[in-house]
N, C-alpha and C positions, 0 to 999 in steps of 0.2 A: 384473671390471674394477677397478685402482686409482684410487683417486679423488684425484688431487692436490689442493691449494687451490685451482688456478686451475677446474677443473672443479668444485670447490665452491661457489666465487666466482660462477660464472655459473647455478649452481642454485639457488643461494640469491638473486640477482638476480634473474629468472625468476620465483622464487617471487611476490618481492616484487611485482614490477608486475603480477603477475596478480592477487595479493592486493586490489590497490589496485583492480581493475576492479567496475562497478557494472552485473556483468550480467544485472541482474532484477529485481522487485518486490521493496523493500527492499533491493537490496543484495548482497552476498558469503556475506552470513551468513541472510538473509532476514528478520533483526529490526532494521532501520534502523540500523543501529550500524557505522560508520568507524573504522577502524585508523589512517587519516592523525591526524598529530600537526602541531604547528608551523605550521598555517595562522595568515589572519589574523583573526581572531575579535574583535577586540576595537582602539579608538580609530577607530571609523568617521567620527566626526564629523570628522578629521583626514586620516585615509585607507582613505576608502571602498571596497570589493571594487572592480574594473574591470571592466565588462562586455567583454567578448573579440567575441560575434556575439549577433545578435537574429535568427531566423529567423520569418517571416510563416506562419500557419498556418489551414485551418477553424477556424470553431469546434470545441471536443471539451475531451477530457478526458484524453487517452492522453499519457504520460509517459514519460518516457526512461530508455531502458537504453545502458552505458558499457561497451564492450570495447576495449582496444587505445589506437588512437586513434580508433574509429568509434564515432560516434553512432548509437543505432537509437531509431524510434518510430513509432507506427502513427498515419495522418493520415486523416480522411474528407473524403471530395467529397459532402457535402451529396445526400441521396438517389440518388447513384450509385455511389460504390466506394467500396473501403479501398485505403491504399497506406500499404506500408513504408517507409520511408524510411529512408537508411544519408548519416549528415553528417560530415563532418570535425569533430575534436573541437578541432582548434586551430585553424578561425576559420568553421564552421559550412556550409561548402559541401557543396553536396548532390553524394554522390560515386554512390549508383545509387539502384532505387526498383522494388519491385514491386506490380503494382495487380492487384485483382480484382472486377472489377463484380459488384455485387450491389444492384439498386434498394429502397430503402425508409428509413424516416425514422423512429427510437427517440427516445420521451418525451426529456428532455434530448438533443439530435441529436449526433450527433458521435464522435469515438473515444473506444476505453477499454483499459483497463489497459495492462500494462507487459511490452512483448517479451522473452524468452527468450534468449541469446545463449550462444551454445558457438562451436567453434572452426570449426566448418564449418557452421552453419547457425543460423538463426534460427527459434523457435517462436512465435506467438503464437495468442489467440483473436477472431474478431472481434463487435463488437455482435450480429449476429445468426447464434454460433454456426458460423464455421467455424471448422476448427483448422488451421492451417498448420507444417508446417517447409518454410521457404523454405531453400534454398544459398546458402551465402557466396561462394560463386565462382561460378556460371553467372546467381544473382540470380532464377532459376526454382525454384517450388515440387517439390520431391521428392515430395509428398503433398499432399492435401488432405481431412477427414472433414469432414460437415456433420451438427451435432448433430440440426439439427432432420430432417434426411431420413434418418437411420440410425439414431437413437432415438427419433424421435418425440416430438419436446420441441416444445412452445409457449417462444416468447422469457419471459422472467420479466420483472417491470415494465419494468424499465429497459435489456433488452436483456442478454449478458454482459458481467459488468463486469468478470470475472475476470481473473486472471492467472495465467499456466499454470505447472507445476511439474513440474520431470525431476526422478528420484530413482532412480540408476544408470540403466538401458536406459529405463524408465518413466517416460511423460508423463502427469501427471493433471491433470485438469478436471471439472470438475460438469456434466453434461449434464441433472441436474432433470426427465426425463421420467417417466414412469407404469412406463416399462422398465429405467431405471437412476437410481443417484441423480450416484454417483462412478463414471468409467470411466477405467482406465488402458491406455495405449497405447502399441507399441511407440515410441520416438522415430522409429526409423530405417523404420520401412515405415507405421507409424499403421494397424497393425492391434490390437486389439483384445486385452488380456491379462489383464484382469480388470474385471467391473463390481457395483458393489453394489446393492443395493433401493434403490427409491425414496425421497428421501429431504426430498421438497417444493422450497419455491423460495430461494435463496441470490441473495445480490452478494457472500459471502466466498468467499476466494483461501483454499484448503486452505492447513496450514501444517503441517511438520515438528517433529517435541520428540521427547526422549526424557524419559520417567517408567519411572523404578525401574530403569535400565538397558534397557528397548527401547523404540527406534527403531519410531514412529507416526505414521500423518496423522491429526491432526484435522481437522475441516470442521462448522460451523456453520449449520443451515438452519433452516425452519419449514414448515409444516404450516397450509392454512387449507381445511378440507374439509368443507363443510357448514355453513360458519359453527362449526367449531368451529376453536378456532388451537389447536397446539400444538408444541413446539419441540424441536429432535434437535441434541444435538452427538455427532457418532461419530467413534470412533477406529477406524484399519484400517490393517493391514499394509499399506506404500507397496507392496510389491512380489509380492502375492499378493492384495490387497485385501479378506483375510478382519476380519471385524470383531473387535477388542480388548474394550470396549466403549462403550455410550453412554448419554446420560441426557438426559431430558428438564427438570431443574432449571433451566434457561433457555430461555425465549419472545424473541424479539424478531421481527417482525413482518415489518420487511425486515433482516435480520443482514447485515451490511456489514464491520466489520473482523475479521480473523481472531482467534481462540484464543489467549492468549499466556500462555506458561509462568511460572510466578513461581517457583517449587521445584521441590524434584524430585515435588513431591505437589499442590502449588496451580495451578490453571489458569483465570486471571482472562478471563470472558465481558461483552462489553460491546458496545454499539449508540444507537442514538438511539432517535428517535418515541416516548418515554417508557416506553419498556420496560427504563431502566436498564441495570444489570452484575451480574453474579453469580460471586463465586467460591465454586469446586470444590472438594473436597480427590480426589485420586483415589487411592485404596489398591490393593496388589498382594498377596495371598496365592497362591502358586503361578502357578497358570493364571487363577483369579479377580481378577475386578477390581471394584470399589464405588467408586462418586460419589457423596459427598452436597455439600451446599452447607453453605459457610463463614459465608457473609453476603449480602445483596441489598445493592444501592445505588441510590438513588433518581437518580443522574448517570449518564450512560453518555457514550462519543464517539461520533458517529453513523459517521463513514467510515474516520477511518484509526485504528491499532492503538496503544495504550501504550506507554510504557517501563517495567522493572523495574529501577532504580538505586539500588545497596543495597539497604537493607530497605525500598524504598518503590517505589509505581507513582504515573509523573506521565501525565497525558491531559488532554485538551481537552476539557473537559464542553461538549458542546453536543446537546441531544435534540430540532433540529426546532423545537418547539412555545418554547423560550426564547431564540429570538431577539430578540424584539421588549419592548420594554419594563421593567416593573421583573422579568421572570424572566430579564434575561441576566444579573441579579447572583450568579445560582446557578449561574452558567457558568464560562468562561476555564482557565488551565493550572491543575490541582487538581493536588494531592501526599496521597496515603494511605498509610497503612501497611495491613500484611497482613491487619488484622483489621479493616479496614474502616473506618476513623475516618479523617473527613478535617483532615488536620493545615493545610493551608489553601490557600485560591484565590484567584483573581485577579478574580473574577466580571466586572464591565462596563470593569476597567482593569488589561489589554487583556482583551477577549474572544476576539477569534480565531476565531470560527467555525467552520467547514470543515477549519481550516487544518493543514499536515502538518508534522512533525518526522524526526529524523533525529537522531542522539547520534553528534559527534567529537570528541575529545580531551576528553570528563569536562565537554563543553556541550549543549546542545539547541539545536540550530539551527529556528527556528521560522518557514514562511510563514501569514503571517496570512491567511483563506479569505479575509476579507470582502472587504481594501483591496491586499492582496498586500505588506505589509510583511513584511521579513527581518530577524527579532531572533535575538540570540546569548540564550541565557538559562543561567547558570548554575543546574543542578539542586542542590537542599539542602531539608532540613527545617524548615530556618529560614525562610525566604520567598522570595517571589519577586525577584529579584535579576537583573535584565536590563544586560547587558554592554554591546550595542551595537543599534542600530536601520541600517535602511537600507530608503528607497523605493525596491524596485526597477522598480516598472513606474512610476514618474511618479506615482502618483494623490496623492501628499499636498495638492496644494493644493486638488485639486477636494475631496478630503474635508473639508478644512480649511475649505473656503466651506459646503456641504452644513451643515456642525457648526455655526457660525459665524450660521447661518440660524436655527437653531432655539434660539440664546439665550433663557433664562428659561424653558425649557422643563422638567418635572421627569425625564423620561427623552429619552435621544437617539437617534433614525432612525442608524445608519451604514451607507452605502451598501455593497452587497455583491457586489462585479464576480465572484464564482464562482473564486478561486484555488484550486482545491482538488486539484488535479494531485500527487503525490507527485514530490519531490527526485529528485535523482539525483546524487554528487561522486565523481568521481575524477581523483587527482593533482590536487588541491587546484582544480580547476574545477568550479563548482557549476551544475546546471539545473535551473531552476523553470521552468512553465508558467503561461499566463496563458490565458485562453477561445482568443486567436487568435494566440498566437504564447508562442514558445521563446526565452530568453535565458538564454546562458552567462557566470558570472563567474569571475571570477580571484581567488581566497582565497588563493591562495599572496603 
């Protein structure tokens, strides 16, 4: 076939807007990280993002993925079902919606993770363990697996909290029983193509890296059997699901955000409930492969995942147990370098919580868990340096009184409405989640 310009023109267009889609946990690339340039980042006190729609929702947790112009997101009906929901991206109307009863009620109640999106159908997991690919056109499930009746899995505290992963044909998920740890499965029929050993209980979302030239999943769990704990991060062939290797050099108790690559040899582990971070170095001789640990660090982020910018990793130290009082000073946006020194933090101003990032155009767009503020933060070694502020759900004045209250006090209560939902931006319209509803803004 000859390719003229204009048949170039529309491939390379093509490319673009598909590029720009946010259709999964984190993102295009699945490390929080936007291509979009040019948005508006910065003079908010002059000209604030515009919110475009606010959509009402259950309580949950479950966060949006961006195809096209459709919105997708998984919604719970409080001790009766899950339902997908597919919204218009340009002023939030609910365009279809499929539901599947399933009664019962997970510790924090509500949805979780982040839908799946391809061009014919949607994947996700629900709280308690089914795996779906729904159709984009009939809006009917093509499949449906339930972890807990085909593997034999008990929910894990919190229910699943994960978010599913295709990697060519293959959908993985952690199914945590006594009979599998990771099971990969066909996308298009969700039979079964590879599963590994057991491998304890997770809320981490596998995540993709290459080290030394191949192409591997990691996945993060623990181990508590007998009262004794002990901790497995393994690496395995995405498409064969034979094991690479693993190590137990990291504990964390409930492992919550994924694996994140920093070199082609560093693989920075981190969590809350005081079980810190630990980086890896991972070496390759032939077929062999050796982990050992770099460094511990006494900070970890308890839910969402780092950034590596340059030569440094920025996260939100927050471990559970230093919210309250003079230990959130050891909190807030940290900045390290590789060998584990932290060059410096922001500890109780701001702290930030919960709360989730996302890296566009050489910023970190930051929702703050506690209050649900949206700061632009330029990342650097020199300090923390925040752009712009913006209240987007309202709360500043109630927090403002809350604070206000507690004058002369030597540490401060900040109220904590639970933002802790992951981003979502494409073509410059951002969504954040709040407990009980969804608002889209306008950065462009």
């Amino acid at each position: 076939m000859k390719i003229t310009p204009l048949v170039l023109l529309v491939a390379l267009s093509t490319s673009l807007v598909r590029s720009e889609d946010w259709p999964n946990f984190q993102g295009p690339t699945r490390k929080g990280i936007s291509s979009e340039t040019g948005l508006n980042l910065s003079g908010w006190d002059k000209n604030p993002p515009k919110q475009l729609w606010e959509k009402s929702l259950n309580e949950g947790w479950g966060a949006a993925a961006i195809a096209g112009d459709e919105v997708f997101l998984v919604d719970r009906d409080l001790g009766e079902k899950d339902r997908l929901i597919c919204l218009s991206l340009e002023d939030g109307a609910e365009k279809w919606e499929f539901s599947f009863e399933y009664p019962g009620k997970l510790p924090f109640a509500g949805s979780r993770g982040v839908p799946l999106v391809e061009d014919d159908a949607v994947y996700f997991v629900s709280g308690f363990g089914q795996v779906f690919r729904v159709n984009r056109n009939s809006h009917e499930q093509d499949w449906m697996v339930s972890i807990q009746d085909e593997y034999g899995a008990e929910p894990p505290k919190w229910g699943w909290a994960q978010s599913v992963l295709v990697v060519g044909d293959v959908l993985i998920v952690p199914a945590m029983s006594k009979e599998a740890g990771l099971i990969g499965l066909n996308k298009k029929t969700g039979k079964e193509i590879w599963r590994t050993k057991e491998l304890g209980d997770s809320h981490s979302t596998p995540v993709v890296m290459t080290l030394h030239g191949v192409e591997q999943l990691v996945f993060v769990a623990s181990y508590n059997s007998q009262g004794k704990e002990e901790g497995t991060t393994i690496s395995v062939d995405p498409e064969s699901g034979e094991e690479i290797w693993r190590t137990d050099l990291y504990f964390n108790k409930i492992p919550i955000p994924f694996a994140t690559k920093v070199t082609e040899e560093l693989v920075f582990l981190t969590g809350g409930y005081g079980n810190g971070s630990c980086m890896t170095r991972i070496t390759r001789d032939g077929d062999d492969w050796k982990v050992e640990k770099v460094f511990d660090l006494v900070q970890g982020t308890q839910v969402h995942p780092p950034f590596v910018i340059g030569e440094h990793i920025y996260l939100l130290a927050n471990e559970n147990d230093n919210h309250k009082g003079d230990k959130r000073k050891t909190g807030g946006l940290m900045c390290l370098n590789f060998d584990g020194e932290t060059i410096w933090h922001t500890g109780d101003d701001p702290f930030m919580g919960r709360g989730n990032m996302i890296l566009v155009d050489g910023h970190l767009l930051i929702q703050d868990g506690e209050v649900g503020y949206l700061r632009v933060v330029k990342p650097s070694p020199e300090g923390y340096n925040e752009i712009a502020l913006y209240d987007t759900f309202g709360k500043k004045e109630e927090v403002d009184e809350q604070i206000a209250k507690q004058e002369g006090r030597s540490t401060i209560k900040v109220p904590d409405f639970k933002f802790w939902s992951p981003m979502a931006l494409s073509n410059g319209r951002l969504i954040v989640r709040g407990q009980d509803r969804m608002i889209c803004l306008d950065l462009r």
